[in-house]
Structures are given as C-alpha cells and as structure tokens.
C-alpha positions, -999 to +999 in steps of 0.1 A: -743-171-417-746-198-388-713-210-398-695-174-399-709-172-358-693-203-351-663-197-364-661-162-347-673-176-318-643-205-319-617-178-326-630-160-295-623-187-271-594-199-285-584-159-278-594-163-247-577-194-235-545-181-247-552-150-227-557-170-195-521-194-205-501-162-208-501-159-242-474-181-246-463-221-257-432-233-236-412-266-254-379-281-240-360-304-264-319-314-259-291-306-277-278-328-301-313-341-310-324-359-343-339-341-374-375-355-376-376-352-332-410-343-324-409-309-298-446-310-295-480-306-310-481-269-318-511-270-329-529-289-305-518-265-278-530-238-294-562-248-295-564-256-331-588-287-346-572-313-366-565-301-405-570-266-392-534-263-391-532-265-430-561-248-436-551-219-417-514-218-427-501-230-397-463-219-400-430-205-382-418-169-387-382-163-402-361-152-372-324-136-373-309-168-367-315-201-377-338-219-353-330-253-368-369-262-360-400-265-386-438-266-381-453-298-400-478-287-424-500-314-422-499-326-384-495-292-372-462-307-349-428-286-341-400-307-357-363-306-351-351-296-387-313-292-383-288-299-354-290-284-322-261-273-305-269-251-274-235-237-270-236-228-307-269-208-300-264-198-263-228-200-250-225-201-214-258-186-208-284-207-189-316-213-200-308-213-232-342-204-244-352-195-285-384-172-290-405-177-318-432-166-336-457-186-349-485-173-372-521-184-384-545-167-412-583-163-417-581-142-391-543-137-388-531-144-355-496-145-341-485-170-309-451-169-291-434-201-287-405-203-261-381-237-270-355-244-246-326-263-254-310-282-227-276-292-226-261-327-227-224-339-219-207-334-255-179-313-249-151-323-231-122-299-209-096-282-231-065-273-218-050-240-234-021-262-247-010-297-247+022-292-232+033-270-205+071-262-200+083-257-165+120-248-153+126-250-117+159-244-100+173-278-084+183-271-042+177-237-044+136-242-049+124-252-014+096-277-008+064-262-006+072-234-034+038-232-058+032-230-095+000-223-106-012-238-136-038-229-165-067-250-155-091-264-185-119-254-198-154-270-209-182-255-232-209-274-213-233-261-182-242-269-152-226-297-137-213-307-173-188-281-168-179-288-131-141-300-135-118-322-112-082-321-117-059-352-112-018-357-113-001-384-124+019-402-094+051-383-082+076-386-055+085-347-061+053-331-071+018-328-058-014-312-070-033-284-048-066-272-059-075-236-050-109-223-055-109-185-052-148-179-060-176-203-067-169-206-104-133-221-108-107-241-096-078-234-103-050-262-098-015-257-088+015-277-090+032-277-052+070-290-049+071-319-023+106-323-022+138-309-034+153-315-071+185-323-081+200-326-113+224-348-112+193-378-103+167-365-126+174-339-151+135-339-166+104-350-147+073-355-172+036-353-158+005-355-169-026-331-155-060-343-162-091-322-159-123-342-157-160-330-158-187-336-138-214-349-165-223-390-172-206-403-187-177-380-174-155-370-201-117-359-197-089-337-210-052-343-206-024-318-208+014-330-207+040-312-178+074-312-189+096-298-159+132-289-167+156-289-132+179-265-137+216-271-129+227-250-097+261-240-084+260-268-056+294-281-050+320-256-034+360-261-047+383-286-026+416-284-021+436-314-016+445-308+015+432-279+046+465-267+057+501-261+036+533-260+057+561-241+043+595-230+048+614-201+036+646-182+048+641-148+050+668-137+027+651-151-002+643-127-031+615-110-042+599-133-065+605-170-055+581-193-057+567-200-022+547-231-032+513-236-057+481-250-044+452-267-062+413-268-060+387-287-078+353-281-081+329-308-090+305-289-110+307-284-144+309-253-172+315-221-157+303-235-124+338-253-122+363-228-127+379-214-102+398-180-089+425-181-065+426-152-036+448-142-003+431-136+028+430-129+065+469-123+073+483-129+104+504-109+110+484-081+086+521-067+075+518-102+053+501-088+025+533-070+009+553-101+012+527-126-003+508-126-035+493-156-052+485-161-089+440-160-090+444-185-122+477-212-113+473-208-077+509-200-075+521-182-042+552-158-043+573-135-024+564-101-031+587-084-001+614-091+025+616-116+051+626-106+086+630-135+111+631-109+143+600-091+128+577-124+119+586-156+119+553-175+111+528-160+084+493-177+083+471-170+055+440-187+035+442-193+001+400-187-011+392-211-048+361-192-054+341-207-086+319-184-113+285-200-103+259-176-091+257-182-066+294-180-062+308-210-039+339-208-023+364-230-006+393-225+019+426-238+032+455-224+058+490-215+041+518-220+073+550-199+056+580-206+083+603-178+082+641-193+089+658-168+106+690-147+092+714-125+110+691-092+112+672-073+139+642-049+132+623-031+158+594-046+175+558-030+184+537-043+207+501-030+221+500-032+258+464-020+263+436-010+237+401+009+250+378+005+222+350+015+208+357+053+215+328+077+221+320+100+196+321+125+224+351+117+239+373+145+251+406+154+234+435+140+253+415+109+257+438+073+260+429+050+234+460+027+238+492+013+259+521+005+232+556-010+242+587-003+210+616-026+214+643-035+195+669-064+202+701-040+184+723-018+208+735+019+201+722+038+170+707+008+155+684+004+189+673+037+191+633+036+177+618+064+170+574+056+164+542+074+145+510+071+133+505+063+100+483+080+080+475+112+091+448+108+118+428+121+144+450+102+167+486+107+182+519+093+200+529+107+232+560+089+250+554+085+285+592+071+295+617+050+274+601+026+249+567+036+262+541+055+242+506+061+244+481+067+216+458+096+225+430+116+207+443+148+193+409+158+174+373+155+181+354+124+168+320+123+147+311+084+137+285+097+111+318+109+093+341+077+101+325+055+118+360+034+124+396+043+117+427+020+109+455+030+124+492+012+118+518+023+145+552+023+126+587+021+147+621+026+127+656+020+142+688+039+137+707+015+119+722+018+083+705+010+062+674+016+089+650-007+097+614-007+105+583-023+119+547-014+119+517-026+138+477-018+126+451-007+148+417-007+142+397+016+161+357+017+160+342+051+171+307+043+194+277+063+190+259+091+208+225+101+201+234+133+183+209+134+152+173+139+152+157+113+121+149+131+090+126+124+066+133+119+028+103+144+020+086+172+044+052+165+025+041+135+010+015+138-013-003+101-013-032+088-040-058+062-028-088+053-047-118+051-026-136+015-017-098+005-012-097-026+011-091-022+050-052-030+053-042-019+025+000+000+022-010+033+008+024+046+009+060+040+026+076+065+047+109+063+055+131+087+080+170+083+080+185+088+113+226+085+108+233+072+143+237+036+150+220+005+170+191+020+196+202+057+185+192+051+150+165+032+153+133+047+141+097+041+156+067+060+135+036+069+146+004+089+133+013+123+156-019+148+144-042+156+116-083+145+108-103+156+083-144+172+087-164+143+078-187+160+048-212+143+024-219+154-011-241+184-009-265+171-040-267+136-026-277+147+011-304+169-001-324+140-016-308+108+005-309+124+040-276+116+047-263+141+073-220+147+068-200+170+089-178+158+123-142+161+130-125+125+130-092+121+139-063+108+110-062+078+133-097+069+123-088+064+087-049+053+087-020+036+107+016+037+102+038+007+109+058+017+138+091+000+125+085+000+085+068+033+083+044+017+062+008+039+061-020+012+062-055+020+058-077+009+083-110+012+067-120+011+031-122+052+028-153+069+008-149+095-016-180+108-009-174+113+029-133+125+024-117+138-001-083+149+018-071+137+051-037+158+061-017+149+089+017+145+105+039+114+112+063+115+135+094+096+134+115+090+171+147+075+174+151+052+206+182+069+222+185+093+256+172+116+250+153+107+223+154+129+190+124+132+165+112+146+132+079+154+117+067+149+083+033+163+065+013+133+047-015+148+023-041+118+012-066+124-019-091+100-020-098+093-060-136+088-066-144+055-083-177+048-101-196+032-071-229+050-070-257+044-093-280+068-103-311+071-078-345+081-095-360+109-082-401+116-076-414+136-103-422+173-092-452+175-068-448+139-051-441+137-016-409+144-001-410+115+013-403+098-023-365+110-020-357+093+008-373+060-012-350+066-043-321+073-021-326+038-007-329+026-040-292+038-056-277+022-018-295-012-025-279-006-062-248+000-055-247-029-030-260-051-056-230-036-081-259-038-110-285-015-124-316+000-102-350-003-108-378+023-105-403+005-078-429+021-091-447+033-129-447+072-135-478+083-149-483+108-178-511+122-203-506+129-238-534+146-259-550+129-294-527+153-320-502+166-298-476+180-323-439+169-326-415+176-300-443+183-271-429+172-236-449+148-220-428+142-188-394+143-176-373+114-159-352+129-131-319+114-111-291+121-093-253+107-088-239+105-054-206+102-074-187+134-088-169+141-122-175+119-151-187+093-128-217+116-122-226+130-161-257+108-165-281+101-202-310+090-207-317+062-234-352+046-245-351+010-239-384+003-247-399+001-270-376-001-301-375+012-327-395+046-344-420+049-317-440+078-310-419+089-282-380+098-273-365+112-244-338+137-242-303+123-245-291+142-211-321+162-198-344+133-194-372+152-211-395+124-232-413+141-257-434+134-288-415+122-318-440+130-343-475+139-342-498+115-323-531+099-339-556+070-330-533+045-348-515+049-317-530+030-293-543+042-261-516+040-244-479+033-243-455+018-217-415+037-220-386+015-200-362+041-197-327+036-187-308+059-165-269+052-171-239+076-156-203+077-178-183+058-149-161+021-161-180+001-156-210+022-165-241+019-135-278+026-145-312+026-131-342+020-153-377+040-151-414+027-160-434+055-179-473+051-184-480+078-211-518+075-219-533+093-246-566+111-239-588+143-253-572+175-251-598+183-223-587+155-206-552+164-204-554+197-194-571+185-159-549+162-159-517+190-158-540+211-136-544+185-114-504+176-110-495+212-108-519+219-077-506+191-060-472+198-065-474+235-049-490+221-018-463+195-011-433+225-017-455+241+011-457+218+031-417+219+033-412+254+040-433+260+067-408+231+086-380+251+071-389+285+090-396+263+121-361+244+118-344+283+116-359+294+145-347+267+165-313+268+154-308+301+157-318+302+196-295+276+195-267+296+187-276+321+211-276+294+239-236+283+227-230+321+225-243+324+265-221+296+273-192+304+255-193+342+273-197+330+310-169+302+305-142+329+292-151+349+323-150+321+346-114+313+330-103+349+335-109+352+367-091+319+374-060+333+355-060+367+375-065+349+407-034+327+403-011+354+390-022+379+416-011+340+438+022+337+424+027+373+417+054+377+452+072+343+447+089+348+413+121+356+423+144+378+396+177+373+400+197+394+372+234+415+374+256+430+349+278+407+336+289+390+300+264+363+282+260+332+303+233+302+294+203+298+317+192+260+331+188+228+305+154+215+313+153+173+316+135+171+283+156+191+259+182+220+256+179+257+262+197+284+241+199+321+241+213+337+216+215+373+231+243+392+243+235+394+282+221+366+304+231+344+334+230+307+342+216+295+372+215+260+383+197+243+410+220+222+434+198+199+443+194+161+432+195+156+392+197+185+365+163+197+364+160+235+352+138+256+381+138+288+372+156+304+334+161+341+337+177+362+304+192+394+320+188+425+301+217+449+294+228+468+319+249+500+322+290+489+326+295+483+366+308+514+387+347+513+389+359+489+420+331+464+411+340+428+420+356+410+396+346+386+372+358+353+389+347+361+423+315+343+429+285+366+448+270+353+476+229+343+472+223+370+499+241+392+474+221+381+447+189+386+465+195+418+475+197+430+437+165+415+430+152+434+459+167+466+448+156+459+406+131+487+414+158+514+411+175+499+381+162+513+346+164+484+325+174+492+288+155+457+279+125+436+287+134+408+315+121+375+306+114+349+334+107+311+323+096+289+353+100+254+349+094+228+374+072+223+408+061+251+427+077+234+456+112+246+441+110+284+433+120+295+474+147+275+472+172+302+464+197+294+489+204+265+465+210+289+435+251+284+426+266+309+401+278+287+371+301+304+351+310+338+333+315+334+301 
C-alpha cells in the first residue's frame, strides 16, 4: 500500500513539473546528422528514474510522416534513426520544427516533444539551365542597353541561401545587380560597349552565383551571346560625280552612260537598287531613266539645247538591309546644242506660302515667256497646267502674272504644284514648261475635336499615384501653333461618400464635394489622364468630368470632351468582428480599427478579445449557442463572407453556420464533454486573395439553471446599451433640425438682400440703354473680342464703335417693322446719329411686331458714346 502512495505521489510531481515547463520537451539537432546521434535524454527530462523508461514503455507515437528519430528502449535517449534533410521535411520554411508525441503507461501519459532541425550548407545555387542564348544586334544595341538574367537558386536558409553573383572578365559586358525587395537579387547583363560582327561574331561568359554559407558553395551557368550582323556599310560608287555629253538630237533610247556601286556587306545586305533623283531642271525626268538593277542610264525624251543645256541628277544605290542604306553620286548630262529654238519661261517673283484666307485676285507670282524665234514661231502663248485654283493673266507682251482665281482651304491641299507651260507657233510647235510649287499657310480656322464625346475609363481602386488611366487625344487639322493642342481638366468632382454598412460600425463619416482635380490630371501636351492619388472604391465609385482641349492660335479655338471614371473595387478590406449583441457601442469602433490595422497588415485579423457563451449539460442537436458577427467594408463578391471552424478539428461538439455565423450544438451534449470548450473561428470573405479575421469562443457548459441566468443576464444588458443610443439619437435630431432652420433663415434674407441689389441697379441703368433700331434689311450686330456674333433672323442692324480696336459695345437685333412710307431715304444713304437718336426717342409710338433684344457688352464707360455709332452696311 506504502508503495502504491509513492508511486502516486511521484506521478503527481512529475505532473506537476511538466505543468510548470509548459508541458512541452524542446530538442535541436542539424540536418544531415548521423543515425545513432544522440538528440537528448528524453527520459531524463521528463522526469523519469533510470530503467523507468522500459518499465513504463517509454516510446514515440507514429506520426504522418516519417520523423527519422527513435526513442532508445533501454536508455530512455532520442536517437537520430534515418537521415535528416530539413528541406526534405520543411522547405523554405524557418524553424523547421517536428512535433511529436511521446507516450508512457502505468498510468498512460502523453508528452509533446518539439525537434528542430537546423539547416547546414549542403545545397548549392542552381541555375534554371546551363546555358543561356543571347542575340544582340551589333551597332544598332547602344551601350548601356540591359538584359536581365535568370538568377539561381539555393534550397538552403538563412544566410546559406544569401547569393552573390560574379562575371567572368569582359571588355563588352558588365554585370549589374538589382535588388527589387529584400529577398532577391536579381543580376543583369549591361552592354559596356558596342558590338561588331565583323571583330567577334560570339562572345562566351560565364555567370556564377555564390552563397553565403562556410564553406561557400557555387553554381555556374554558361552565356553564349550571338552578335547579329547589321546593315552597316552604305553602297559606294566609284566615283561622286559623272560628266557626260550628249547632243540633243540623239534618239530616244541611247545609252547615256552606266554607273556602278558596291556595298561591302554581304547577303541581301549587299545588293543593290539603282534610282533617279532630284532633277534640275525638274522637266529631266521624261528625258532620263536609269535601269534599278544594271545601273544603266538612257534617253527617255528629246534634247533641246535652247530649253536645257545641263541636267544634274543623283543616281541613289540603295541596298535590301533593314535598315535600308543608301548611297549617292551627281550625274552632269551636257546637252550639245543643235539648230532649234523652244520657248523659254522664267519666274520673275514668287510670294509664298499663300494664306488660306487670301482674297481672290491675290498675286502669287511675276513670270517672264521668251522665245529666241521671230514671226509665228516666236509668238508663245502660256497656261497652267493642271487644272488649278490658280490662273494667267498677261499684264503687257511676254509678261504674265499668276493669280488666285478660287478660294484656298490647306486642310484640303495643304500645297499645290503648279507647272507653267509656254508653246510657240512654229511647225511642228514647240514648248516649254516650268513647275511651281506653291505651299498654302494656315489660319486658325478649326476648333480641336475629340476622337470620342464620352470616354468611358476603368481603374481599379488602390491604383498607384501617377499612374496613365487613359489617353485622350483631340485632332485639330490646322498646322504649327494653330494645331497645337494643350489639355486641361476644365470641370467635374464627385460627392465624396463612404459605404453606408461600413460607416455605421467604423464611424467613418463620407460626404463632400471634391473637385475632378483632386483625383486626376491630364498631360497638357499628351493628353494623357494621370491619377494623382491611389483612388478608393469605397470613397468613389464614379468621377465625371470634362477636358478641354485648346489650340494655341488667335483666337484660340477649343473643344470639350466628357470623361466617365468607374473605380473597380478590389479585395482590400478584411472582415472586422463585430461586438456580440448587448456590448457597448463603443466595441464597433474597436473592431473597425481592427479590419484597418488588417488591411494594412494585407493578412488575416484577430479578435482582441474571447467571446463568452453558456451551453446547458444535454442541450439537444442543433441548439445555438452564439453567433459570430462581421462586416466587409468591400462590396460584391469581395464582401460575401463564411464562417469556418478552425478549432478544434475534427467531430466536435460544436459547428458554426457556413454563412450566418450561427455556432450551434452538433450533437447532444453530456459530461464526457468537458467543461468547457475553446472554438477558433475564422472569418474569411470570397475576394483573390481571400482576407479573414479569426474569433475566440469560450463556450462553457453549466446546469440548465445556470444558463438560463446566464441568457437573462446578456439579454438585460443588451436592452440597456440599445437605450442608451437612442436617447443621443432624439437629441442629435433636434439639433439638426434647428439647424436647418438657421440655413433656411439665412438662405431667405440673402435672396432678399440680392434682389434688392438687382432692382436697384436696373432701376440705375434703366435711362442709359440706348435702342437704336430702323426698318431696314438683315444686317449683323458687333463681334465681341473673344468670339463671333451671329443672327440668324431676318431683320437687324450692325453697329460698330469707332473708337480704338474692335470691341462690340452695344448688339441690338431689330424687330420687323412695317415697309417704310413711300419717299423714305434710300438704302445707301447713310443717317446721321442725330437721326438715329431721334428714332430711339420716338420707339414709344412704334408698335413693334417682335420682341427687341439688347446685348450690352463692354465698360459702362462706353454706352453714351453714341456720337461714335457708324452705320456699317445694308445688306
């Protein structure tokens, strides 16, 4: 019996010291480590006497995977049984830690043993592949270009796995580490200096990646660059300029001369195609033509000595490489004169560009027609070829002038060529021609336009600040200043507004006008939108607004265009826990804080602190016990959360609803139980990535008694914190409505005071405005210095202030008057102001058959100054 009480009493300390260690045996032991390594004495430590261990059955519990350690019967020691190979069993993760369970009979008792594995320097880098194939582009890849390279890779830990990358010794290449996070480097291969071919065709490198463990250990991956041949060599001819002679009765057809070009490339980049260029005289391209393949130049037309003596040409040998390269040389064809006279054109004086707006009549050019024959065959007679807007008009013998017959728009033709030919009288007749080229300036006559008159732009929320969320682009067909387009963010905001579901718990108050500026900027020359802040789903959901495009001429000319933004939510709000029913409101504000901290953290949230409930001995299946509650700041999908039991695993007593967060019983409960159970419960929404927040339940299980005062008690507590709340409601109401009464009061005497204001200056200005009206046809009232002024009725006059620039005073549309009585003045005599003023003064007697509309526009310092007022026109 004595010996019963002492072993008791021994099992009841050594309970008790592993209740004061934690209940659990810690071992570390590296990878790689002998079978027959001794971990440590397992049975020492927990508390056992020697040849206990054996007695008692001292011995490790089968786990899921092989733990690759043993527990020696007879010493009672942890062994290493197997290899250890902590990336095997752990990966990347660090610790790499093994839980197992150790178990002793007579009385059976079961310790947790926690055996780290720590890692040693056996793995070295990897590189994805031995060899990597590179093909860069010889003179045409500038120095400093980048290619990034696959960096290695090591199975190792810690500073085991901290790599260093190295390059073998090169004239042409360096090495450039970038290191975009903590984590990696990643290498990249820079170009120091240009490549060529021709010198070295391959260039072979090797990249080594060392780690940072002792001894260090090393991988090695080959780089085989290929320089790739480029079109670098432009054909040569054999020599820059040709002289040749020709009479000009030759026929069509001889062989002027053949030229040659070389190119000192090879393959397709060496072949060559012959062209004709830049004639002088122009008339030179019918009478030359060369062969593109031989280089073989021929007459094509007639020579005439009197017309042109000397063509000059270039001959172009442009080679097939991409890019093409091209080379040139000067053809000098000498023209040996023959008996023959043609007429002769020359241009005396050209004005170009012409303005768009030029008047019709306008002289664009002086031209002098000659011919060196007498009688019929001297008499020229000259016209513009092809049709144009532009015409001859002789101004004395041999004398002509080139004048605009029609009016001008460059956004149509924007230049015209225009050849001047002159034919004698002879037989058979001669002729001569001459080519003009006439560029058409520009006025500022079209507004820019936008492609689009809404744009309907996408951004998903949490976007960074800077970012191009669209690209708008205006066309303005004018040219130089006139067509260049500035943008600008013209008008538009959005109301500031928070999720209604989120402010109720958080506190958050939304609501405020904010200007589009606030949110976005558009690139005055590229029209790109920018955002300026990362924008918040949450807070905006649609910003509208207007850019506005202005071209830089005088006057300048602008469009609008409508940009719609919808802000796309993104998952970036975990759920927030909210108090269970009767807790203080102040427990809202707490969770709230919570799901920001969360989503700052991008991670799961935690519940601060354990919920509390009371189950009854016997309570049935399916009896709710409590019920977790949470809210989304999110919307949509991103804002669907479920509930999941974390733990415990396994068939439990309890479960909690899938998506109403309700934890019930999940069979009936009875003493086998335990008093009382402890539910992790995870809180996750259906966003990718998925967020969650998890939830500490209490659930102890009591008498039935017991747990009805328990409910009693949380129920009575819970309707005197929703009172609490409503009585501040009613109190909040009050005050805002005698608030509204008070912007009412305001709002009422402001609109008087502006009323009376209004009625004071109109009974002010009442006697000064002037209407000055008369029978008469339609006539257009002032242009104002900031735009134009049209009126499209039949009757009105146009009046005009005298003085200094063109700035519109006074616009006045005339209605329609009865026809004037017979021996009225007549049209184009011009009244006198007196005149003009007496009809105002006499307007009384007049019944008008229309309203009379008078616009003022300028100072007030220019509405007496009538005396100034000149009658414009009639029409």
């Amino acid at each position: 019996m004595g010996e019963r009480c002492r072993a008791a009493l021994r099992v009841l300390v050594l309970q008790a010291a592993w209740a004061l260690a934690g209940g659990q045996v810690r071992y570390s032991v590296p990878e790689e480590a002998e079978a027959g390594t001794v971990v440590g004495r397992l049975a020492q430590d927990l508390g056992l006497e020697a040849g206990e261990a054996e007695a008692r059955r001292l011995r490790l519990v089968a786990q899921g995977r092989r733990a690759s350690v043993e527990v020696s019967g007879a010493s009672g020691a942890l062994l290493v049984s197997s290899r250890l190979d902590r990336e095997e069993l752990c990966g990347k993760s660090a610790p790499c830690a093994l839980r197992l369970e150790v178990l002793v009979e007579r009385p059976l008792r079961v310790f947790h043993v926690e055996l780290e594995v720590t890692d040693i320097n056996d793995n070295a880098p990897i590189f994805p592949a031995a060899r990597k194939n590179l093909s860069i582009a010889e003179w045409t890849t500038l120095p400093g270009s980048r290619f990034p390279l696959e960096g290695a890779s090591d199975a190792d830990i810690g500073s085991n796995a901290q790599l260093s990358y190295t390059l073998s010794p090169s004239e042409y290449f360096s090495l450039d580490l970038q290191k975009p996070h903590k984590r990696n480097v990643e290498p990249e291969l820079v170009l120091r200096k240009s490549l060529d071919r021709e010198t070295i065709p391959v260039h072979r490198l090797v990249l080594s990646a060392s780690d940072g463990g002792r001894p260090s250990l090393t991988g090695t991956m080959e780089l085989v660059i290929s320089v790739l041949d480029a079109n670098d060599n432009a054909p040569q001819f054999n020599q820059s300029v040709y002289t040749v002679q020709l009479p000009e009765s030759a026929a069509v057809g001889t062989l002027v001369m053949r030229v040659n070009a070389t190119d000192a490339d090879e393959g397709i980049n060496s072949e060559v195609t012959y062209a004709v260029t830049n004639f002088i005289p122009p008339s030179g391209r019918d009478v030359i033509s060369v062969n593109p393949k031989t280089g073989e130049i021929h007459l094509t037309g007639a020579l005439d000595f009197e017309e042109v003596s000397i063509f000059d040409f270039r001959i172009e040998a442009r080679d097939h490489g991409t890019p093409p390269l091209s080379g040139h040389c000067s053809v000098e064809l000498q023209v040996l004169d023959v008996n023959d006279n043609a007429p002769e054109v020359r241009v005396t004086s050209l004005s170009v560009p012409v303005s768009e707006d030029a008047a019709v009549g306008t002289v664009v050019a002086l031209l002098s027609v000659s011919d060196r024959d007498s009688g019929a065959n001297g008499r020229v007679r000259c016209w513009v070829w092809p049709a144009s807007p532009f015409g001859l008009e002789a101004t004395f013998a041999g004398s002509y002038s080139l004048v605009l017959r029609e009016a001008l728009d460059r956004e149509r033709v924007s230049e015209y060529e225009v050849e001047v030919r002159a034919e004698d009288g002879g037989a058979p007749a001669l002729r001569a021609s001459r080519g003009l080229r006439v560029p058409v300036s520009d006025v500022n006559d079209n507004a820019p336009a936008f492609a689009q008159a809404v744009y309907t732009v996408l951004a998903r929320e949490n976007n960074a600040a800077g970012a191009e969320l669209a690209r708008l682009w205006a066309r303005d067909p004018d040219e130089a200043g006139n067509g260049r387009v500035s943008y600008s963010v013209w008008e538009g905001g959005a109301a500031a507004a928070s999720s209604s579901s989120w402010s109720s718990w958080s506190g958050a108050a939304g609501g405020g006008w904010r200007p589009a500026s606030s949110y976005v900027s558009v690139d005055a020359e590229s029209g790109r939108l920018w955002a300026l802040q990362p924008l918040d789903y949450e807070e905006l959901q649609v910003l509208q607004f207007e850019v506005r495009a202005v071209d830089a001429g005088e006057p300048p000319l602008c469009g609008n265009a409508t940009v719609q933004l919808f802000v796309l939510d993104e998952n970036d709000n975990a759920p927030a826990l909210l108090p269970p029913a009767g807790s203080a409101p102040e427990a809202g504000g707490a969770a709230a804080e919570a799901a920001r901290a969360a989503q700052a953290a991008g991670g799961s949230v935690s519940a601060s602190d354990t919920l509390w409930a009371w189950a009854a001995w016997g309570a049935p299946a399916g009896q709710v016990v409590a019920k977790i509650r949470a809210v989304d700041a999110d919307s949509g999908y991103n804002a669907w959360l479920r509930y999941e039991l974390w733990e415990p695993r396994g068939k439990g007593p309890f479960r909690v609803g899938l998506y109403s967060g309700e934890v019930s019983t999940a069979r009936a409960l009875d003493e086998a139980d335990g008093p009382r159970h402890r539910l992790l419960i995870v809180v996750r929404d259906h966003g990718e990535p998925a967020r969650s927040a998890t939830a500490t339940l209490s659930v102890s299980l009591v008498e039935a008694a017991e747990a009805a005062l328990a409910a009693a008690a949380g129920s009575s507590s819970s309707s005197s914190s929703r009172a609490a709340p409503g009585a501040d409601a009613g109190a909040g109401a009050a005050g805002a409505a005698t608030n509204v009464w008070l912007v009412v009061a305001i709002c009422a005497v402001s609109s008087l005071f502006l009323l009376a204001v209004v009625l004071y200056g109109a009974s002010r200005w009442a006697p000064r405005a002037a209407v000055l009206s008369g029978p008469g046809p339609t006539t257009l009232v002032c242009a104002s210095e900031v735009g134009s002024w049209s009126y499209s009725q039949r009757h009105s006059r146009s009046l005009c202030v005298a003085d200094g620039a063109a700035k519109s005073d006074l616009m006045v549309f005339s209605p329609n008057f009865p026809p004037p009585p017979p021996g009225a003045a007549p049209k184009d005599t011009q009244p006198e102001p007196s005149a003009l003023l007496g009809t105002v003064s006499g307007a009384s007697s007049v019944h008008f058959s229309s309203a009379l509309r008078v616009i003022a526009v300028g100072s007030r310092s220019q509405f007496p100054r009538l005396r100034d007022v000149r009658y414009l026109a009639g029409t």
